[in-house]
C-alpha positions in Angstrom: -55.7 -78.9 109.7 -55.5 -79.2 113.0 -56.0 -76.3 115.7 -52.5 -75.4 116.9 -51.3 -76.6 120.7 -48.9 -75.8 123.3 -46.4 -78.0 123.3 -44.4 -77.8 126.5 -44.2 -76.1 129.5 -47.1 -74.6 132.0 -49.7 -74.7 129.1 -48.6 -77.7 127.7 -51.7 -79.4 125.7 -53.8 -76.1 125.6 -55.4 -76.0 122.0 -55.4 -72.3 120.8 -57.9 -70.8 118.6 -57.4 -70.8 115.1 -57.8 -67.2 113.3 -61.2 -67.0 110.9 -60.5 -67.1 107.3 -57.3 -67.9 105.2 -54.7 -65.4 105.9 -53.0 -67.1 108.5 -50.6 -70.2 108.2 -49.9 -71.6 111.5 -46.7 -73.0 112.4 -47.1 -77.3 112.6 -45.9 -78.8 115.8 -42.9 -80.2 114.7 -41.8 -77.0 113.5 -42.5 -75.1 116.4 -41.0 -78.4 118.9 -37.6 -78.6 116.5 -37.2 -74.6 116.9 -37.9 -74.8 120.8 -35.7 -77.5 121.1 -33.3 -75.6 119.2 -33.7 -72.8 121.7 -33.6 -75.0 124.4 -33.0 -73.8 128.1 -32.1 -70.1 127.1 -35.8 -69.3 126.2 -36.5 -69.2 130.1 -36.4 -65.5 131.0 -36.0 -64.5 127.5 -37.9 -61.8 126.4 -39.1 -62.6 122.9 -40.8 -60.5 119.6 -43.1 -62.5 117.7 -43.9 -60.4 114.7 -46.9 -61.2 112.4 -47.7 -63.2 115.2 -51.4 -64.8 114.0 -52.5 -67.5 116.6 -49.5 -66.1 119.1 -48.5 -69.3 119.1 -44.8 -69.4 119.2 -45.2 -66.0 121.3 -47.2 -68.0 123.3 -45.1 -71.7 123.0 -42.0 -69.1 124.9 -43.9 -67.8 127.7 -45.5 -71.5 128.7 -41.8 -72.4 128.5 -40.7 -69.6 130.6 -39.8 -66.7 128.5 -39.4 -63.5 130.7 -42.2 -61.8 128.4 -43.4 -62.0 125.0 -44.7 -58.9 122.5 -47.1 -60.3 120.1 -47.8 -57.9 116.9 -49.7 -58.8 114.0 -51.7 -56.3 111.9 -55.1 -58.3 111.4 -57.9 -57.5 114.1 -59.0 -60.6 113.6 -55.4 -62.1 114.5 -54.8 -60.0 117.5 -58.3 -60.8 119.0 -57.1 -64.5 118.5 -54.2 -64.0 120.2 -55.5 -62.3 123.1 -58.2 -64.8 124.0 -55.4 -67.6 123.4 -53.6 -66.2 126.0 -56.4 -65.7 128.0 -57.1 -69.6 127.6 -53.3 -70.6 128.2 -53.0 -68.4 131.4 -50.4 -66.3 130.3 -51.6 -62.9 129.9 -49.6 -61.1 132.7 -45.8 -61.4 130.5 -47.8 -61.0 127.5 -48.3 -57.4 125.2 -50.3 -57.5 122.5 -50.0 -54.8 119.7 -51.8 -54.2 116.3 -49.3 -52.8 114.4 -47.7 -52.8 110.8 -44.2 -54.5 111.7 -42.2 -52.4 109.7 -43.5 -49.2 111.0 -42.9 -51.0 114.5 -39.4 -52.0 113.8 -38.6 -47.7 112.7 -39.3 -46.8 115.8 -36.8 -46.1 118.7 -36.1 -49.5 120.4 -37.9 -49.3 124.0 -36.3 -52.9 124.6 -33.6 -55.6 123.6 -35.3 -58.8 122.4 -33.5 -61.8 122.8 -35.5 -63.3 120.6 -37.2 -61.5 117.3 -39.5 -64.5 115.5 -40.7 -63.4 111.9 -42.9 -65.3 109.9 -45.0 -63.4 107.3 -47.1 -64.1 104.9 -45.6 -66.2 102.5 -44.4 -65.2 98.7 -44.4 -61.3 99.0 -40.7 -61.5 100.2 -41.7 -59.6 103.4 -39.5 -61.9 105.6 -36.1 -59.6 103.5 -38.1 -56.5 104.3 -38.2 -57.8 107.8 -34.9 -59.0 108.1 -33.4 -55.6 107.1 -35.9 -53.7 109.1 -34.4 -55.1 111.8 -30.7 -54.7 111.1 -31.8 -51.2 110.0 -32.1 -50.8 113.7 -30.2 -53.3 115.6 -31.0 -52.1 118.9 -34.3 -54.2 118.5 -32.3 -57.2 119.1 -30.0 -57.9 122.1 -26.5 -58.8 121.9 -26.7 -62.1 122.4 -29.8 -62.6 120.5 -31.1 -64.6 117.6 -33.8 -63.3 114.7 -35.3 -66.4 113.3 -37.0 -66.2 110.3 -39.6 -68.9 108.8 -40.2 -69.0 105.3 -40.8 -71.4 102.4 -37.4 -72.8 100.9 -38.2 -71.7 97.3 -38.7 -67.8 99.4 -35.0 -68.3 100.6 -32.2 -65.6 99.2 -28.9 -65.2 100.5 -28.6 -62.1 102.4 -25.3 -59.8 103.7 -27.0 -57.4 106.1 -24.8 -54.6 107.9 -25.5 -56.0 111.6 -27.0 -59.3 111.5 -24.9 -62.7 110.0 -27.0 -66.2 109.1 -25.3 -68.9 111.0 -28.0 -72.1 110.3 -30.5 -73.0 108.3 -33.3 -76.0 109.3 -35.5 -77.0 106.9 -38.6 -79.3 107.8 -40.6 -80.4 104.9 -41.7 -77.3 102.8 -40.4 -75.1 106.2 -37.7 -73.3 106.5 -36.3 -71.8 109.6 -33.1 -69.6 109.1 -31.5 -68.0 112.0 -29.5 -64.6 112.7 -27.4 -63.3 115.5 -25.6 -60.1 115.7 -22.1 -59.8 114.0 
């Protein structure tokens, strides 16, 4: 496989740094271009939550578009030394915060900021997207009112959900990818 890129934007063409060993499934570029073009214009000065974050490459894909800022967590030291010397190599450190953290325990705590953005894409097969999904609704404040959570997952992983604050409202799927997409009700 082939290291992951930036696609677009003021790191356009930077290669990022895969992270050692197999627990990490990057996002393909035509994945990550359909979502941003998806996103389109309102990703600039967006502030945006990429959640078990790996490479930081979607984190990292939003700022070099011109997100406001982007909070990159992922548990793995390995990951979040990966990210940080990605965005060391894109440039794009200064809107960047980097956090090793479990995501659930993150999403418990008090909201110190409206994402407009909230990107989830977990290991794959353990259903932690749905643990995800309703960690977030479980504290909506996460998420701002205008904002999307958009979750990528396997199709077979897919189950129809009815969460209290967040409604589905598409569904892309891109070879044995899956994007689904939330926004408040």
């Amino acid at each position: 496989m082939s290291s992951p890129r930036i696609i677009a934007g003021k790191a356009r063409g930077t290669h990022l740094k895969s992270v050692p060993g197999e627990g990490t499934r990057p996002i393909t570029d035509r994945v990550k271009e359909a979502l941003f073009n998806i996103l389109g214009p309102d990703i600039r000065q967006a502030d945006f939550l990429d959640l078990f974050a790996g490479t930081g490459s979607v984190g990292i894909e939003a700022l070099s578009r011109g997100a406001n800022s982007a909070r990159l967590l992922d548990l793995n030291p390995k990951a979040v030394e990966t990210i940080k010397a990605n965005l060391v190599h894109t440039r794009l450190t200064s809107q960047a915060e980097v956090i090793r953290k479990d995501a659930f325990q993150f999403l418990k705590q008090p909201p110190d900021k409206a994402f407009h953005y909230i990107y989830i894409a977990p290991p794959q097969y353990k259903e932690l997207w749905l643990r995800a999904i309703l960690s977030v609704d479980n504290n909506p404040g996460w998420l701002s009112q205008d904002g999307w959570v958009v979750v990528q997952i396997d199709p077979i992983e897919y189950k129809a959900l009815i969460p209290s604050h967040l409604v589905e409202f598409d569904q892309r799927r891109y070879g044995s990818t899956l994007l689904v997409f939330y926004e408040r009700r």
